[in-house]
C-alpha positions in Angstrom: -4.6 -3.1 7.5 -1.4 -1.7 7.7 -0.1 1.5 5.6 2.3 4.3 5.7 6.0 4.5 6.5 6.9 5.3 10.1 9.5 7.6 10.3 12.8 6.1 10.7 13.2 5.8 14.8 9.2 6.1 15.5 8.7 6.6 19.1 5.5 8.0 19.5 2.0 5.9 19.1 -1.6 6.7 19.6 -4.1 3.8 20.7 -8.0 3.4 20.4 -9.7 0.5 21.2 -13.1 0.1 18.9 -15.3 -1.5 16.8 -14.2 -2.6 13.6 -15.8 -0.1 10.9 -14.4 3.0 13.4 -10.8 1.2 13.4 -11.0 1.5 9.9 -12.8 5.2 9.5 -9.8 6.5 12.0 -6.6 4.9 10.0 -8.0 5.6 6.4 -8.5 9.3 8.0 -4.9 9.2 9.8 -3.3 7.8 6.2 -5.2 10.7 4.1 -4.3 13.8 6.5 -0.6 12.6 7.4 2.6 12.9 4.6 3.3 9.1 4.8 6.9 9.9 5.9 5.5 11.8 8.7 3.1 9.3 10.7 1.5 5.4 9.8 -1.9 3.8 10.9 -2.2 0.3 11.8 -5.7 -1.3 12.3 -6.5 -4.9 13.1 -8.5 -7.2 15.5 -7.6 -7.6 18.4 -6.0 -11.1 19.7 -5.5 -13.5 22.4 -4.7 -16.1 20.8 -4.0 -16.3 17.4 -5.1 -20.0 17.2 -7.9 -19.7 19.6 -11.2 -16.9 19.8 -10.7 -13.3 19.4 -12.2 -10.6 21.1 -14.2 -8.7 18.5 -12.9 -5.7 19.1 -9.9 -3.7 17.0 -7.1 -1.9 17.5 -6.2 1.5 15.8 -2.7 2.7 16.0 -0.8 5.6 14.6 2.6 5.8 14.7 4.6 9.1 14.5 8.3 10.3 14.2 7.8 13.5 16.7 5.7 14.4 19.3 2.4 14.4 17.6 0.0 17.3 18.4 -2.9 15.7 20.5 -5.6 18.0 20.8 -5.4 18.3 16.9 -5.3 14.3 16.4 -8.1 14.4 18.9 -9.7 16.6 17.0 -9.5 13.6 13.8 -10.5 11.0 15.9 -13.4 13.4 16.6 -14.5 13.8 13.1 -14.0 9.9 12.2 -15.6 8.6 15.2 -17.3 11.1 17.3 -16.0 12.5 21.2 -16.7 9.2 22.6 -14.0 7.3 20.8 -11.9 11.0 20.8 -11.9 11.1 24.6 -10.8 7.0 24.8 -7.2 8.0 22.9 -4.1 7.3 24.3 -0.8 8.5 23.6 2.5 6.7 24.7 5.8 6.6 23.6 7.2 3.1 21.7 11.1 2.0 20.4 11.4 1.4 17.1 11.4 -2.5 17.9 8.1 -2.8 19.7 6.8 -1.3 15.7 7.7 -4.0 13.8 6.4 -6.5 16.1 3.4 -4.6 16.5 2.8 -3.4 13.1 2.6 -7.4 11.8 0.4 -8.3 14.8 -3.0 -10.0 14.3 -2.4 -9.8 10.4 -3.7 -12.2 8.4 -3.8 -13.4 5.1 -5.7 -11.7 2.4 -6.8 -13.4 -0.8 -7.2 -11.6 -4.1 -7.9 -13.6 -7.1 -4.8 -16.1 -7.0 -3.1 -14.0 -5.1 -2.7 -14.4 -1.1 -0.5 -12.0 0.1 0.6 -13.4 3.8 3.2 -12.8 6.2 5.3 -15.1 7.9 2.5 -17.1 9.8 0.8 -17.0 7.2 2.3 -19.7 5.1 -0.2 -22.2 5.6 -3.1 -20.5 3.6 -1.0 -21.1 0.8 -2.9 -23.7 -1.3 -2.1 -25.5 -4.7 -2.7 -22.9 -7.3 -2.4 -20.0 -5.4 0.4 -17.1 -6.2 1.7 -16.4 -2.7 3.8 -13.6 -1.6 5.3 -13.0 1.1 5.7 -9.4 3.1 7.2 -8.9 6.2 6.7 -5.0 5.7 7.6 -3.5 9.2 8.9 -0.2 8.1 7.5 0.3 4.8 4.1 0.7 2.9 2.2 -2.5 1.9 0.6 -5.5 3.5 -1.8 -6.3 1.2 -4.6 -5.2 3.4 -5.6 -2.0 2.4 -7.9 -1.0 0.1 -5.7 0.4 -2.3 -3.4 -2.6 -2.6 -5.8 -5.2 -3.0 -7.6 -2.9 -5.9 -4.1 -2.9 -7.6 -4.1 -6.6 -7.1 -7.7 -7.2 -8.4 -6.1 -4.9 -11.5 -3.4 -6.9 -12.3 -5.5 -10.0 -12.5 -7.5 -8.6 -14.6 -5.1 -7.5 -17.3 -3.8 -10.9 -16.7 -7.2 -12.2 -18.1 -6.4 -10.6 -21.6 -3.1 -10.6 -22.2 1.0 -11.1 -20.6 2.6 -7.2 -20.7 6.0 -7.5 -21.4 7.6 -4.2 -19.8 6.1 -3.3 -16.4 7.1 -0.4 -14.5 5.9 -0.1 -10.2 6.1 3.6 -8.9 6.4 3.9 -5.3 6.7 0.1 -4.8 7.2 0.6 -1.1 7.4 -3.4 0.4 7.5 -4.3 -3.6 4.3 -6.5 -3.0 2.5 -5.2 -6.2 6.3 -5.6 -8.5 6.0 -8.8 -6.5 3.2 -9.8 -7.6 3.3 -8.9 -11.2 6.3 -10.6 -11.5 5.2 -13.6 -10.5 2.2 -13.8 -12.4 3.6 -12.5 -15.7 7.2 -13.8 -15.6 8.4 -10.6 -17.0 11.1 -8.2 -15.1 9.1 -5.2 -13.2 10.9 -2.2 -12.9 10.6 -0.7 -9.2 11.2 2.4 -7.2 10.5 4.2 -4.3 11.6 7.4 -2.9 12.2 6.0 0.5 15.3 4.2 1.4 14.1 2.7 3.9 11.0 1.4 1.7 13.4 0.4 -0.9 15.4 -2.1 1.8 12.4 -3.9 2.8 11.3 -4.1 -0.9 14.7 -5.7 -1.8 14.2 -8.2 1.5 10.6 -9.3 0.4 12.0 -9.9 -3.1 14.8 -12.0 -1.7 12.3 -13.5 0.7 10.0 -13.9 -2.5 12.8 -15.3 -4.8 12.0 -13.3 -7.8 15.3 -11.4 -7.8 15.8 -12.3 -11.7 12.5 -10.0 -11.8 13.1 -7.4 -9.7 15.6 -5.0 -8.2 14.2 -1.6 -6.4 16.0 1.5 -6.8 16.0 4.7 -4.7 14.4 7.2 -7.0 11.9 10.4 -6.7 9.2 9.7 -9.7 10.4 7.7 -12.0 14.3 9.8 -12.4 16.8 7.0 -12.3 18.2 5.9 -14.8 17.4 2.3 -14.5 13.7 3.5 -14.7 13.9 4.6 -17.7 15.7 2.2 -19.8 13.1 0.0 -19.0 11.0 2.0 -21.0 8.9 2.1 -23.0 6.4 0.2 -20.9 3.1 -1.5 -21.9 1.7 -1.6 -18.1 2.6 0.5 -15.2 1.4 0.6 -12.1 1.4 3.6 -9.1 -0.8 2.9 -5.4 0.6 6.3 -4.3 -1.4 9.5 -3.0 -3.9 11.6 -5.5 -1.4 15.0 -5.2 1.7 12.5 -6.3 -0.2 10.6 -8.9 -1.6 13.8 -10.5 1.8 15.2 -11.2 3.1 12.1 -12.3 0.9 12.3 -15.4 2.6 14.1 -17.7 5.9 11.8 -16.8 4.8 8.5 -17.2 3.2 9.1 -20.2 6.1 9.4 -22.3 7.3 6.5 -21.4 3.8 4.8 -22.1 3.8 2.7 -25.5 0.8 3.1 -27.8 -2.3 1.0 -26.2 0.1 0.6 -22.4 -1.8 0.8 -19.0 -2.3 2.1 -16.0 -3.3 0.8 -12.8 -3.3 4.1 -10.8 -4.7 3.8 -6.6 -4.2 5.5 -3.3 -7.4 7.6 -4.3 -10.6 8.2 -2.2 -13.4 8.2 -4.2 -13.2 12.1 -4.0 -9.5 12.5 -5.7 -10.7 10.5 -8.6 -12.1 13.1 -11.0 -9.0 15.3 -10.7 -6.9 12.5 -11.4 -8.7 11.4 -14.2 -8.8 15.0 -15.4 -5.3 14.9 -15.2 -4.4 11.9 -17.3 -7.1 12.5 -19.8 -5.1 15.6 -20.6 -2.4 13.2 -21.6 -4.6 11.2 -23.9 -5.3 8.2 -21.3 -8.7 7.2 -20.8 -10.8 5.2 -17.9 -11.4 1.6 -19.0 -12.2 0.3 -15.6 -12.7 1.1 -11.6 -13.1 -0.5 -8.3 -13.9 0.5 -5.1 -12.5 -1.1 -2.1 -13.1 -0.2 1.3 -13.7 3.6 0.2 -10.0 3.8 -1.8 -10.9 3.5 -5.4 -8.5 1.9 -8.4 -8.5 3.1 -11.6 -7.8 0.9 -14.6 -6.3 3.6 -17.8 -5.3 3.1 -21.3 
């Protein structure tokens, strides 16, 4: 699991050596408290060898842009793991080059219907039949690992049981997997934006890397304000894995440019944030059709 954007020039990190449900307890924690501009978790297992045994054990890291307050992120780890693991913390500073080898690290492939979403060692789990992407994402948000993406990705394959959208619109596509991805399976142009630049480089790279340029081409844009965004619509599918507070104001926005019948695949949510984000697109007129829960971040289907 890998999610958030480090900060342009991250030079701080914070290690914790654990078991795996407490790697993952600590970064979902990390992801929800931090502005994703501000800091980014990394968990994954631990490896010697990535052909040979592993230890068992996993590796938490959180990267930050400036000196990170430690008692208070102590005081997280605390809450997520207990003083034990709190006490075992350790804070060290990093270049920005040892984060993008560190960040892929011990990554593997995840499978999600057709989809296996891979990096570059990756390519061999590939198999006839399968849709793979691939995502180098280094800087920006989305390896396929997290919760929330692979919800968005069950989503997709789900509308992709009933029918082909023909207009799809991705809202803070950070690496572009999920425009990616729909792309590839519906052969229909995705609209895509993000409101980091650095985001929307590494979106345009894994799209080259991808070759599904005649199907994508992310823009820099807060919401969904550029222009390009909007010609596109109306839209009969969109899809946003951003935060709750984000996604909530969003509502009124995207549904305008919603067609009669269109939906929504809507994630980033803990289980807690989805009632007010429900609340908040039911006063739009959009309705929950269908939800899943992964790893404690929940995707909503809408129409």
């Amino acid at each position: 699991m890998l999610e958030g954007l480090p900060p342009n020039g991250a030079a701080y990190v914070m290690r914790l050596r654990c078991d795996e449900p407490t790697a993952r307890r600590v970064a979902d924690l990390i992801v929800e408290t931090f502005e994703p501009a501000d800091a980014a978790a990394a968990a994954f297992e631990e490896q010697f060898n990535t052909r040979a045994w592993t230890s068992g054990a996993w590796i938490v890291e959180v990267y930050f842009g400036l000196p990170p307050d430690e008692e208070s992120v102590r005081g997280l780890v605390e809450v997520a793991a207990g003083d034990e693991y709190a006490a075992k913390i350790e804070f060290s500073r990093v270049q920005q080059r040892d984060w993008v080898a560190s960040s892929l690290e011990g990554l593997e492939a995840v499978r999600e219907g057709r989809f296996v979403i891979h990096g570059k060692h990756g390519r061999d789990r590939v198999t006839s039949g399968d849709i793979g992407i691939e995502i180098e994402a280094a800087l920006a948000f989305g390896t396929g690992h997290h919760g929330s993406t692979r919800g968005c990705l069950a989503m997709i394959n789900a509308v992709a049981k009933r029918r082909r959208p023909y207009a799809i619109l991705d809202v803070g596509t950070g690496s572009g997997v999920l425009a990616i991805a729909a792309a590839r399976r519906f052969h229909r142009r995705v609209a895509a934006g993000d409101i980091d630049a650095v985001a929307v480089v590494a979106a345009r790279g894994n799209v080259r890397r991808n070759q599904a340029g005649a199907y994508v081409r992310p823009v820099l844009a807060k919401g969904v304000g550029h222009p390009d965004l909007r010609a596109g619509a109306p839209y009969d599918l969109i899809i946003g894995n951003i935060l709750a507070r984000p996604l909530r104001s969003l509502a009124p926005k995207l549904k305008p440019l919603l067609v009669p019948g269109g939906e929504l695949i809507l994630s980033g949510l803990l289980a807690s944030d989805v009632p007010g984000v429900l609340s908040a697109y039911r006063a739009q007129g959009l309705y929950l059709v269908k939800r899943r829960l992964i790893e404690g971040w929940a995707t909503l289907l809408l129409r």
